[in-house]
BAZAVO-243247 format. One line per field, with one value per residue: residue in one letter; residue number from 1; x, y, z of N, C-alpha, C in turn. Coordinates in steps of 0.2 Angstrom, whole numbers, plus 5000, padded with zeros to 4 digits. Atoms other than C-alpha are relative to their C-alpha. Layout:
N
resn <- a:...
resi <- NUM:...
n_x <- X:...
n_y <- Y:...
n_z <- Z:...
ca_x <- X:...
ca_y <- Y:...
ca_z <- Z:...
c_x <- X:...
c_y <- Y:...
c_z <- Z:...
This chain:
321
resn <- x:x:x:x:x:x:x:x:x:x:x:x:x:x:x:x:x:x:x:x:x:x:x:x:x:x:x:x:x:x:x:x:x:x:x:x:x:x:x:x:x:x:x:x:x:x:x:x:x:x:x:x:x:x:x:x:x:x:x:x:x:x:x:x:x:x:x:x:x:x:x:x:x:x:x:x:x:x:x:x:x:x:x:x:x:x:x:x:x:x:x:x:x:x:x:x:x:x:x:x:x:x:x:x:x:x:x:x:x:x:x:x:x:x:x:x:x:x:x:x:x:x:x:x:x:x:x:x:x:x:x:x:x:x:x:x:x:x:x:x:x:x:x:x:x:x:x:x:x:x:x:x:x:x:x:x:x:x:x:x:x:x:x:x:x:x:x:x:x:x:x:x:x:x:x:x:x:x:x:x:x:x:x:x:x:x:x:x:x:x:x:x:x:x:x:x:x:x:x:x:x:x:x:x:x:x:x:x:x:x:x:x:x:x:x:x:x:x:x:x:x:x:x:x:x:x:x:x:x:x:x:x:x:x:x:x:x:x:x:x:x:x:x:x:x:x:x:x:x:x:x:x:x:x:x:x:x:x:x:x:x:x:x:x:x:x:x:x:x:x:x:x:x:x:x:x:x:x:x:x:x:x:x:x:x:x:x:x:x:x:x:x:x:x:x:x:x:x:x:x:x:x:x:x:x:x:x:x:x:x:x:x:x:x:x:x:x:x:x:x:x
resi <- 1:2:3:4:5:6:7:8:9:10:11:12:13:14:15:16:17:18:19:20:21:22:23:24:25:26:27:28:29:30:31:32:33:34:35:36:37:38:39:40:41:42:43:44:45:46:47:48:49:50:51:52:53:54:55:56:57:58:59:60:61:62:63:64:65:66:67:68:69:70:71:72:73:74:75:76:77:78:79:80:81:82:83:84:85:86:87:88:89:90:91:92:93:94:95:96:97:98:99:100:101:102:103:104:105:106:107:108:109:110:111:112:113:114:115:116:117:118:119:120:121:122:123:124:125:126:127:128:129:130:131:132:133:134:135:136:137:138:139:140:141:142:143:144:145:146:147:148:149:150:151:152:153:154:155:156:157:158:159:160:161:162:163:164:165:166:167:168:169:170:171:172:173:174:175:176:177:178:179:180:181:182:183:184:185:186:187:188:189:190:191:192:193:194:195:196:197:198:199:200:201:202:203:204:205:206:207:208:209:210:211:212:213:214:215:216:217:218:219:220:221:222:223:224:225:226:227:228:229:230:231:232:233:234:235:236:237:238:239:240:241:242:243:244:245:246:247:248:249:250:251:252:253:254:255:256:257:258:259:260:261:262:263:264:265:266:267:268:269:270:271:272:273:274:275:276:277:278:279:280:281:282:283:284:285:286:287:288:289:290:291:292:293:294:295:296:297:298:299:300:301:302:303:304:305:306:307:308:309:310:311:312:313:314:315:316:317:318:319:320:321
n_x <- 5004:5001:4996:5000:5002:4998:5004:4993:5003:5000:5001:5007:5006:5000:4996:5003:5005:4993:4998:5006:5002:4997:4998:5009:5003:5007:5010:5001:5002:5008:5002:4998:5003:5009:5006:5002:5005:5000:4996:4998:4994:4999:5002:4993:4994:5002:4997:4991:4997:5002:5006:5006:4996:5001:5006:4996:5005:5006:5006:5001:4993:4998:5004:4997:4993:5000:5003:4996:4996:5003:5000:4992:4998:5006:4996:4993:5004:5005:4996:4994:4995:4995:5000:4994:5002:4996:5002:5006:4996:5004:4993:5000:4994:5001:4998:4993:4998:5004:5001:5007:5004:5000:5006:5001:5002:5002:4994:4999:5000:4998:5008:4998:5002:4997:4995:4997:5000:5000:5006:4998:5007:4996:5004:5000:5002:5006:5002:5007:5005:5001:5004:5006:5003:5007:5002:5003:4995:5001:4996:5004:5002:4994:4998:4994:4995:4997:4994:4993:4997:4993:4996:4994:4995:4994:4995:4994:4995:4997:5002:5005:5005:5003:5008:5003:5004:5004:5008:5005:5007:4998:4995:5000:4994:5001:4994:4997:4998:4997:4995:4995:5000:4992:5003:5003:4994:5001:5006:5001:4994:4998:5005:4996:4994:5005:5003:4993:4993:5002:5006:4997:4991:4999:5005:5001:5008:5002:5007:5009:5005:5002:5005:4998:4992:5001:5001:4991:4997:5000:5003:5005:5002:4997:5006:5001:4996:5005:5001:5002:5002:4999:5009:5001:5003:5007:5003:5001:5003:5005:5001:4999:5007:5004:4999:5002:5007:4999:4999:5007:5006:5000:5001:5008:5001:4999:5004:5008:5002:4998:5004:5005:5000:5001:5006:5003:4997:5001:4997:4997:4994:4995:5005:4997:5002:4996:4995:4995:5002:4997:5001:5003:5002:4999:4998:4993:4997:4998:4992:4999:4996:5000:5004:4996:5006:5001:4993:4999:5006:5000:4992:4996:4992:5001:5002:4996:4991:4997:5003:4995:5002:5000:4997:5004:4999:5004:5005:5001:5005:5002:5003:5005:4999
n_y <- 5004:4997:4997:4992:4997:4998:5000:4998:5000:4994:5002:4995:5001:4994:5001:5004:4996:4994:5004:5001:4993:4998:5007:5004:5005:5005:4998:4994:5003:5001:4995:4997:5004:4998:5003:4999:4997:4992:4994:4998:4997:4995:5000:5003:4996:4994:5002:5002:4994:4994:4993:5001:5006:5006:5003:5003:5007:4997:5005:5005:5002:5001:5006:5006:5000:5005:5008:5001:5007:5005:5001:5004:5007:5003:5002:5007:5006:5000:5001:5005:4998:4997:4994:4996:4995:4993:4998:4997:4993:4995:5000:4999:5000:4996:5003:4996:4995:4995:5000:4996:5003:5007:5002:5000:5007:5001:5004:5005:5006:5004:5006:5005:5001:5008:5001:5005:5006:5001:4998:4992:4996:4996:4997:4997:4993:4999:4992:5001:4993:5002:4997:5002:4997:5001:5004:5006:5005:5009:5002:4999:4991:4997:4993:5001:4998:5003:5006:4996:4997:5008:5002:4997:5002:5007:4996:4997:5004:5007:5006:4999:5003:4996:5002:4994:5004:4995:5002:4995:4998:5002:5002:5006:5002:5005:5000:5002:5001:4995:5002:4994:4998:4993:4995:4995:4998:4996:4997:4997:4998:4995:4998:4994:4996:4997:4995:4997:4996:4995:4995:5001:4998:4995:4995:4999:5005:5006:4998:4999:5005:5003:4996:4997:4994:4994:4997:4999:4998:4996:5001:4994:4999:4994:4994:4997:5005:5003:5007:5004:5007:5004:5004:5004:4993:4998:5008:4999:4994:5000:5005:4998:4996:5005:5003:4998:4999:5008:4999:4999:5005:5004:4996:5000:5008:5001:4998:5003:5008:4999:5000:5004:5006:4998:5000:5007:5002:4995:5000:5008:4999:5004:5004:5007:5005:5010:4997:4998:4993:4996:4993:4996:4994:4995:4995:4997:4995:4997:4996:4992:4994:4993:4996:4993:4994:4995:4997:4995:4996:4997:4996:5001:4999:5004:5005:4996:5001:5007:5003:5001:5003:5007:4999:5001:5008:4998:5002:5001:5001:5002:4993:5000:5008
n_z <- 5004:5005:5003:5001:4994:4994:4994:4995:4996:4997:4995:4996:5005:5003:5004:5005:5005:5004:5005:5005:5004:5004:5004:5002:4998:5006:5004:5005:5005:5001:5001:5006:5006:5002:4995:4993:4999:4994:5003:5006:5003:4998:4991:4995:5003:4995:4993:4998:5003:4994:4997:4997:4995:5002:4995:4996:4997:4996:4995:5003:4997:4993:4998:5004:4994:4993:5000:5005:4995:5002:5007:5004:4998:5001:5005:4999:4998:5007:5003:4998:5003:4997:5003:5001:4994:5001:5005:4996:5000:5004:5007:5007:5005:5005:5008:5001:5005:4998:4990:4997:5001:4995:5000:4993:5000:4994:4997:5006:4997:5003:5003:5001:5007:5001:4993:5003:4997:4993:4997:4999:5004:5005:5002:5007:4997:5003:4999:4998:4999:4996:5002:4995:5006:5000:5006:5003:5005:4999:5005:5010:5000:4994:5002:5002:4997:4997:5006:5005:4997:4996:5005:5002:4995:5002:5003:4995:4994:5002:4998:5006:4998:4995:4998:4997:4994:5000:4995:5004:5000:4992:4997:5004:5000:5005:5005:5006:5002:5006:4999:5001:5005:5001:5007:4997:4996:5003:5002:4993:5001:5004:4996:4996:5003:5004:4995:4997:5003:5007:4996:4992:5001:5003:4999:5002:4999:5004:5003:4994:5002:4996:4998:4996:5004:5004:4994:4996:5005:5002:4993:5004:5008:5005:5003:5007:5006:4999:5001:5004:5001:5008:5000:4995:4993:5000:4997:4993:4997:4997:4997:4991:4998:4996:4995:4994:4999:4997:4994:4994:5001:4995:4993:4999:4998:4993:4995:5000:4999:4994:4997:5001:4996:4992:4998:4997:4993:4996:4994:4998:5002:5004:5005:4999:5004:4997:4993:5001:5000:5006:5000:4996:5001:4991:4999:5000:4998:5004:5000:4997:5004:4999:5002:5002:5002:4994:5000:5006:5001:4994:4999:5005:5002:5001:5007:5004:4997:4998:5007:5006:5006:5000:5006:5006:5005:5009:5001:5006:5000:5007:5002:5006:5003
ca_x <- 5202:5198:5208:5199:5196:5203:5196:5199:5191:5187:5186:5170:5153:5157:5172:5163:5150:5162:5169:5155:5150:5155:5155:5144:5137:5126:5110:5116:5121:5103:5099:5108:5103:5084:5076:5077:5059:5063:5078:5083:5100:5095:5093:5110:5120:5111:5118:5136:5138:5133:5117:5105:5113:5115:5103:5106:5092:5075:5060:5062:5083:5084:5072:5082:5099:5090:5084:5097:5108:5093:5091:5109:5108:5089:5099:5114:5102:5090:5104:5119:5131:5145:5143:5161:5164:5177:5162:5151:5162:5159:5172:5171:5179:5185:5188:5207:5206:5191:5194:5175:5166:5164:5154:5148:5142:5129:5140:5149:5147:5154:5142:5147:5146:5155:5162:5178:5183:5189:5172:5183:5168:5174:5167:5164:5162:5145:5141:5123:5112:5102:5083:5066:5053:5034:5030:5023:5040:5040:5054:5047:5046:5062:5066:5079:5087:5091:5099:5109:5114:5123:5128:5139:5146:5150:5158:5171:5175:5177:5166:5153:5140:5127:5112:5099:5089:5074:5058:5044:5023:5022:5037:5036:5056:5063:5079:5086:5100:5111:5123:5136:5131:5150:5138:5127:5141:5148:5134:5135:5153:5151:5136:5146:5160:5149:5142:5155:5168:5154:5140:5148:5166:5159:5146:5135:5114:5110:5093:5076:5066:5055:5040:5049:5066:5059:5051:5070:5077:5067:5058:5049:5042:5052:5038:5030:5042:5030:5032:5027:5016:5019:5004:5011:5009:4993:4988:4994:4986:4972:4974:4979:4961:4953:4961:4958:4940:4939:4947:4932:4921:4927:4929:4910:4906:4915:4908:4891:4893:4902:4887:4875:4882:4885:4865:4863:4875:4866:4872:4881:4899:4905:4896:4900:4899:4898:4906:4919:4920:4922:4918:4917:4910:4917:4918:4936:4942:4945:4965:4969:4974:4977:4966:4977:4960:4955:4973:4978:4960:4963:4983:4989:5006:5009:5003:5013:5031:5030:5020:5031:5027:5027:5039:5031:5028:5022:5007:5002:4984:4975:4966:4952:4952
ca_y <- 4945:4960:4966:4982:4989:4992:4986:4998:5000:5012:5012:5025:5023:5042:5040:5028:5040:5054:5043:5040:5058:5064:5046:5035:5021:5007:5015:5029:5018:5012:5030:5037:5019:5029:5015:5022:5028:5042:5048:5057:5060:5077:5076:5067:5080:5095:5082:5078:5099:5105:5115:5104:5094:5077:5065:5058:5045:5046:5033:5021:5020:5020:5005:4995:4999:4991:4976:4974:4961:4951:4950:4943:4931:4926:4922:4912:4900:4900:4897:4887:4901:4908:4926:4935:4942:4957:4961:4967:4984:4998:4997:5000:4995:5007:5007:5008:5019:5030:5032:5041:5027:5012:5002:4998:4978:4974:4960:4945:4927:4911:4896:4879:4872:4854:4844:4833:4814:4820:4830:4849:4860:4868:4883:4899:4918:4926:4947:4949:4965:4967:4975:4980:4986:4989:4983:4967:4957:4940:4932:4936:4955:4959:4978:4980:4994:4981:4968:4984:4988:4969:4968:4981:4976:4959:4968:4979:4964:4951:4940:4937:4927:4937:4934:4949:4944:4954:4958:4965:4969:4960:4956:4941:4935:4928:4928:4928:4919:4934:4929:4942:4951:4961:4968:4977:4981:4989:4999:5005:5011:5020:5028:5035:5040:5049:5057:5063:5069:5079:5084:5083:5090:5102:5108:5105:5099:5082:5082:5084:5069:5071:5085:5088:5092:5104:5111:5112:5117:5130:5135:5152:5155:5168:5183:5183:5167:5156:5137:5134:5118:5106:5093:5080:5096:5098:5081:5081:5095:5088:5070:5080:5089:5073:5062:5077:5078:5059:5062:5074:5060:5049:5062:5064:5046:5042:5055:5049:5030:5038:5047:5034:5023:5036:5040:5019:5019:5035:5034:5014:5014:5000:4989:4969:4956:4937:4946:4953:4971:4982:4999:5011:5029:5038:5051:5061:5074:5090:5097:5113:5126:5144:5156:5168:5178:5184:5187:5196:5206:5210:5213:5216:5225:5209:5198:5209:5206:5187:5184:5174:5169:5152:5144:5148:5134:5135:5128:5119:5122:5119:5133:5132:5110
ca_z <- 5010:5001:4987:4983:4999:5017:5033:5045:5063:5074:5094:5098:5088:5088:5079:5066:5062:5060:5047:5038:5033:5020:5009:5000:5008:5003:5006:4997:4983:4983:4983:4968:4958:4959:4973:4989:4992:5005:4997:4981:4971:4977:4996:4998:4988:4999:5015:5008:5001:5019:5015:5025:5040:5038:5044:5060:5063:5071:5078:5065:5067:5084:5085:5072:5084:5099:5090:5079:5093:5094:5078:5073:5089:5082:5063:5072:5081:5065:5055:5066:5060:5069:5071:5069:5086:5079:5068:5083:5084:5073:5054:5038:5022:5011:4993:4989:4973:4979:4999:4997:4993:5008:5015:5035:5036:5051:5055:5046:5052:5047:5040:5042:5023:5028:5038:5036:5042:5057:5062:5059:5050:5034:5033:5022:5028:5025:5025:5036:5035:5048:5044:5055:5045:5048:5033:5027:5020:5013:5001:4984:4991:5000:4996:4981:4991:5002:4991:4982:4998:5006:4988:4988:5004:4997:4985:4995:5008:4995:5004:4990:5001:5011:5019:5026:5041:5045:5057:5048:5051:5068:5072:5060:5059:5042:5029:5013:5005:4992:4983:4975:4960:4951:4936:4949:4961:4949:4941:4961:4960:4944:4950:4964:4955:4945:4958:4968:4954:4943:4957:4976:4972:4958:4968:4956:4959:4951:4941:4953:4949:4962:4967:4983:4974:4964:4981:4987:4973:4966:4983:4973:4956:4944:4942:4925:4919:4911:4904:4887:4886:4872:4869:4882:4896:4891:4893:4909:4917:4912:4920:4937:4934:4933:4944:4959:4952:4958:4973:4979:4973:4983:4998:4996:4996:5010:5020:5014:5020:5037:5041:5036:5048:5064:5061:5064:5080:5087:5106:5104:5107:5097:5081:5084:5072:5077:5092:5085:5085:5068:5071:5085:5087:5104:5111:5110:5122:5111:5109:5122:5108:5110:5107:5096:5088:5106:5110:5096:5100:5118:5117:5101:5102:5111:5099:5085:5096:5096:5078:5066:5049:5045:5030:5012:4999:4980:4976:4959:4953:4938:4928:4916:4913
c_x <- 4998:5005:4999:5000:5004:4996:5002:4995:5000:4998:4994:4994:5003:5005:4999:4997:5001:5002:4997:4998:5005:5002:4996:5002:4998:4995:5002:5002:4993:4997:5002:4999:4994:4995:5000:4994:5000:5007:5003:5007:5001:5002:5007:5005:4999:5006:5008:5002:4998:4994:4994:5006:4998:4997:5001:4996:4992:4996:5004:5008:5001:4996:5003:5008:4999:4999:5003:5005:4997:4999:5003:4998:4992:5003:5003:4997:4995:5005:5006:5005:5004:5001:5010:5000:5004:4995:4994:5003:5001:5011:4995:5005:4997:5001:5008:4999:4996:4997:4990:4995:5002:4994:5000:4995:4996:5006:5003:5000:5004:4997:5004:4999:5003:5003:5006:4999:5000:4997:5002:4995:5005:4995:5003:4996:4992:4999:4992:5000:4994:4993:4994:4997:4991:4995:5001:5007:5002:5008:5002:4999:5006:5001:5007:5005:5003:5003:5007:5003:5007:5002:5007:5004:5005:5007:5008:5002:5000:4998:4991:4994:4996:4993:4997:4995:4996:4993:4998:4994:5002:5003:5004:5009:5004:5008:5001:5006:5006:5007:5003:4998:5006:4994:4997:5002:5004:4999:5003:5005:5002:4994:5003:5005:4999:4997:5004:5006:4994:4992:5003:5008:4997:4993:4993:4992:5002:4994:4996:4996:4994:4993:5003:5007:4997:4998:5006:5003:4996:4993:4994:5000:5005:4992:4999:5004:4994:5003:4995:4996:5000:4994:5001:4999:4995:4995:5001:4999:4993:4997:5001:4993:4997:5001:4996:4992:4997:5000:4994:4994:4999:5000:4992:4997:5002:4999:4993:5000:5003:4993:4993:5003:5000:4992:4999:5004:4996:5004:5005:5006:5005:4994:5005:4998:5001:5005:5006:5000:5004:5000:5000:5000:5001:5002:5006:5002:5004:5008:5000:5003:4999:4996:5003:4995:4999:5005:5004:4994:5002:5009:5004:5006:5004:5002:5006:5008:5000:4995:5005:4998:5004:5007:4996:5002:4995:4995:4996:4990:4999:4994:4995:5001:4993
c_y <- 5004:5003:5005:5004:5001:4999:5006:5003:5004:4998:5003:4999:5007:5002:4998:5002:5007:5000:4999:5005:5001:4993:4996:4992:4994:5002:5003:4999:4996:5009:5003:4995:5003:4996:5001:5007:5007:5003:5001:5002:5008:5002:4998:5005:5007:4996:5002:5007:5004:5004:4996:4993:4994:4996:4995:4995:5002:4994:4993:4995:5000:4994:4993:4999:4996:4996:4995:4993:4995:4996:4996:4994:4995:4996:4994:4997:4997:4994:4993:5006:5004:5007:5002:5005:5008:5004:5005:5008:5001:5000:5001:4996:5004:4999:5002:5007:5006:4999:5002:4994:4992:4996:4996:4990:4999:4995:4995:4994:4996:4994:4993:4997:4991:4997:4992:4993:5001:5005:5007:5001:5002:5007:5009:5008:5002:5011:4999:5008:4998:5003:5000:5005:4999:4997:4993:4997:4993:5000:5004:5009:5005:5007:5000:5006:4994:4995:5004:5001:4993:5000:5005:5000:4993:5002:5003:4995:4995:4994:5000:4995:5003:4996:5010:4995:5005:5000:5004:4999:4998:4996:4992:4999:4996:5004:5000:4997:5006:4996:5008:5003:5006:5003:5006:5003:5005:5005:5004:5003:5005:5005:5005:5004:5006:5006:5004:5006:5007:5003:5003:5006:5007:5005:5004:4996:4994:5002:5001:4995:5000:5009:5005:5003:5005:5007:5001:5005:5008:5004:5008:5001:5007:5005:5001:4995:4994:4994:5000:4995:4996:4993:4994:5005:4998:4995:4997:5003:4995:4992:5003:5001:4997:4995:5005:5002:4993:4998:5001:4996:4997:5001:4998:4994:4997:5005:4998:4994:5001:5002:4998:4995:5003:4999:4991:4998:5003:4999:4991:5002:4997:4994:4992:4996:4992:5001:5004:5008:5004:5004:5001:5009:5003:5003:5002:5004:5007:5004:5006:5003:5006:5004:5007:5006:5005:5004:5007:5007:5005:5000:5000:5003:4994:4994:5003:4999:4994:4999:4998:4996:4993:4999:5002:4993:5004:4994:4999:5001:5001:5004:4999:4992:4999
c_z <- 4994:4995:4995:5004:5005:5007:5006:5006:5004:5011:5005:4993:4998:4994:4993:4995:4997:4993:4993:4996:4996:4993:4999:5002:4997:4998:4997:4991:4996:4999:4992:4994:5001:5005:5004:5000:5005:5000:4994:5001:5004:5007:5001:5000:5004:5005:4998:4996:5005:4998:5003:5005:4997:5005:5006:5005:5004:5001:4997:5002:5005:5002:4998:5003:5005:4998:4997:5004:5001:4995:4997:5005:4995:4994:5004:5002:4993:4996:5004:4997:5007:4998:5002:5006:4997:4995:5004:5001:4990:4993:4997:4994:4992:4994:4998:4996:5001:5007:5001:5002:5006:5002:5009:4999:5008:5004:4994:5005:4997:5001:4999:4992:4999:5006:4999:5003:5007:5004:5000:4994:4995:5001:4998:5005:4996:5003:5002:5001:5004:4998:5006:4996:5001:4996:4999:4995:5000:4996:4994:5002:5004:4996:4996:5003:5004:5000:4998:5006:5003:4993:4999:5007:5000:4996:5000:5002:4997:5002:4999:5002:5005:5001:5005:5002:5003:5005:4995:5003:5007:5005:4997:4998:4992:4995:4993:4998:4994:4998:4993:4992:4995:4996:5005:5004:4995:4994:5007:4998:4995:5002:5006:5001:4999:5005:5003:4996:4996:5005:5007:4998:4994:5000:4995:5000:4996:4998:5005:4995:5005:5003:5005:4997:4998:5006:5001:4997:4998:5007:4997:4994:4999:4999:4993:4996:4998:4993:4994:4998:4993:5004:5006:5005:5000:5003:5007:5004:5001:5003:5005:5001:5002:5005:5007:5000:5004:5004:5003:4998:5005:5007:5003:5001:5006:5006:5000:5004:5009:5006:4999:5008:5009:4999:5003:5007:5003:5007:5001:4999:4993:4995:5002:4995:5001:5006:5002:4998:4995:4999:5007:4998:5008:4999:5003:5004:4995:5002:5004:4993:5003:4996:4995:4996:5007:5003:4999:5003:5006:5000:4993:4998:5004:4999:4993:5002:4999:4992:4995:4997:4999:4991:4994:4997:4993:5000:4994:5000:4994:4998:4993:4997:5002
C-alpha cells in the first residue's frame, strides 16, 4: 500500500526494539518539531550518539503496554471496526530513501465505510495509536505530539486515515478521528533528515533550548568567563528577581493560612463540611534515616572509606536586583 516505505516484521519484541535504536520515530519526530514536553533535540541526540543510554521505558510505559490490548478491543467494540490481526506483532515501516527514519503503528484496523446490494461491507483501512495518560483529555485538547506522531505513521503506510484512542484522568475512555496531513508529514521528514545528516552522523550537538540542556551541555562554568548583558538580559534578571520575590510571598502566606488552620483543628483528625471531608491533620510516622554526624563522630576512618560525593550542578542566582 505503501510507496514510500517498507513493511517489515520481526519475530521477538527483542528483535523489534533492537530495531528501533538507533532511528527516528514518531515520537521523536514530535520531539525535534519542539512539542514533546519531556524531551529535547538535545536529549535524543545524547541517546542516538551513545553518551547517555537510550531510554528503555519506566512506570508510565509499562502501564500503557498492559493496558494497551484493552484498549484496542475497548475501540473495535466502540467503533465496529476490525482490528488487523497481523498488526498485533511487533513491525515497522521504513522509509525507502532514508532506511533511518520509520515508523511503529499500535495497530491498523479496518472500518466498515458501506455496504453493497448484496450485504458485502466495503471497507477502508485505518492507522490506530493507542494512548494512557493521567492527564485530563477531552477532544478539543488531545496532545499535538500525539497527532504529529499517527500522522507520520499515515504517512509512511500510505494509509492516510487514523484514529488515536485513549484513557486519560480516571480511566475516562474516548477517541479522535485524524485524517492525513502531507504538508505536516513532511515538515517531519525534513526535520529528521536534517537532524540526522548534520547533527547524528556529524556528531554534532543541536541548539539547547532548554535550562536542562544547558545543564547537560555545559555541566561547569569556564573560571573568570563572563557574559556581557545587553538590555534585554538585564530586564530579565530582573523579572527572575521578581517573580522569585513572589514566590516567597506566597511561601509566607501559605504557611500563614496552614498554621491558622492547624491552631483551629488543635487535636481533631479530620475537618467535614455538609459531611464531606476537606482537610485532615495526622499524625505521620517519621522516615528511619542514618545518623551519618554521630557516625562520622564515633568512626571516622570508617566514615572517610565509604564517603562519596554526590553529582555537582550550577546554580543560577541573581545579584544586586
Amino acid at each position: 500500500m505503501s510507496e514510500i516505505a517498507e513493511k517489515i516484521k520481526f519475530d521477538t519484541t527483542e528483535e523489534w526494539l533492537s530495531y528501533r535504536e538507533q532511528r527516528i520515530g514518531g515520537s521523536s519526530i514530535a520531539t525535534l518539531l519542539g512539542l514533546n514536553k519531556y524531551e529535547t533535540p538535545y536529549k535524543l541526540w545524547e541517546q542516538m550518539t551513545g553518551k547517555v543510554p537510550p531510554f528503555t521505558g519506566n512506570a508510565s510505559t509499562e502501564r500503557g503496554q498492559i493496558l494497551e490490548p484493552a484498549i484496542v478491543e475497548w475501540l473495535s467494540k466502540k467503533v465496529g471496526w476490525e482490528i488487523d490481526p497481523d498488526t498485533n506483532l511487533t513491525y515497522v515501516y521504513q522509509h525507502n530513501e532514508h532506511p533511518f527514519i520509520i515508523g511503529s503503528p499500535d495497530r491498523e484496523a479496518w472500518a466498515i465505510v458501506g455496504t453493497a446490494d448484496d450485504g458485502l461491507h466495503f471497507k477502508d483501512k485505518r492507522i490506530v495509536e493507542i494512548k494512557t495518560t493521567r492527564m485530563q483529555v477531552t477532544r478539543d485538547t488531545v496532545p499535538d505530539t500525539w497527532v504529529v506522531q499517527v500522522n507520520h505513521y499515515m504517512g509512511l503506510s500510505g494509509i492516510h486515515k487514523g484514529v488515536i484512542a485513549w484513557l486519560s484522568g480516571s480511566l475516562e475512555f474516548d477517541y479522535i478521528d485524524v485524517e492525513f496531513n502531507q504538508e505536516l508529514f513532511d515538515i517531519g521528514l525534513n526535520a529528521a533528515c536534517d537532524f540526522m545528516f548534520n547533527n547524528v552522523y556529524a556528531n554534532i550537538p543541536p541548539e539547547v533550548n532548554s535550562g536542562d540542556d544547558v545543564s547537560r551541555a555545559y555541566p561547569v562554568h569556564v573560571d573568570g568567563k563572563a557574559l556581557e548583558a545587553t538590555d534585554s538580559i538585564v530586564e530579565m534578571v530582573r523579572e527572575i528577581s521578581v517573580l522569585r520575590d513572589r514566590v516567597k510571598d506566597h511561601e509566607t502566606n501559605l504557611k500563614e493560612k496552614e498554621d491558622q488552620l492547624k491552631i483551629l483543628m488543635g487535636d481533631n483528625e479530620t475537618v467535614t463540611y455538609m459531611g464531606e471531608k476537606i482537610a485532615t491533620f495526622k499524625f505521620q510516622k517519621g522516615r528511619t534515616m542514618f545518623d551519618s554526624k554521630t557516625f562520622k563522630a564515633e568512626h571516622p576512618e570508617l566514615y572517610d572509606r565509604y564517603e562519596k560525593e554526590g553529582n555537582g550542578y550550577r546554580v543560577l542566582r541573581i545579584h544586586n536586583q
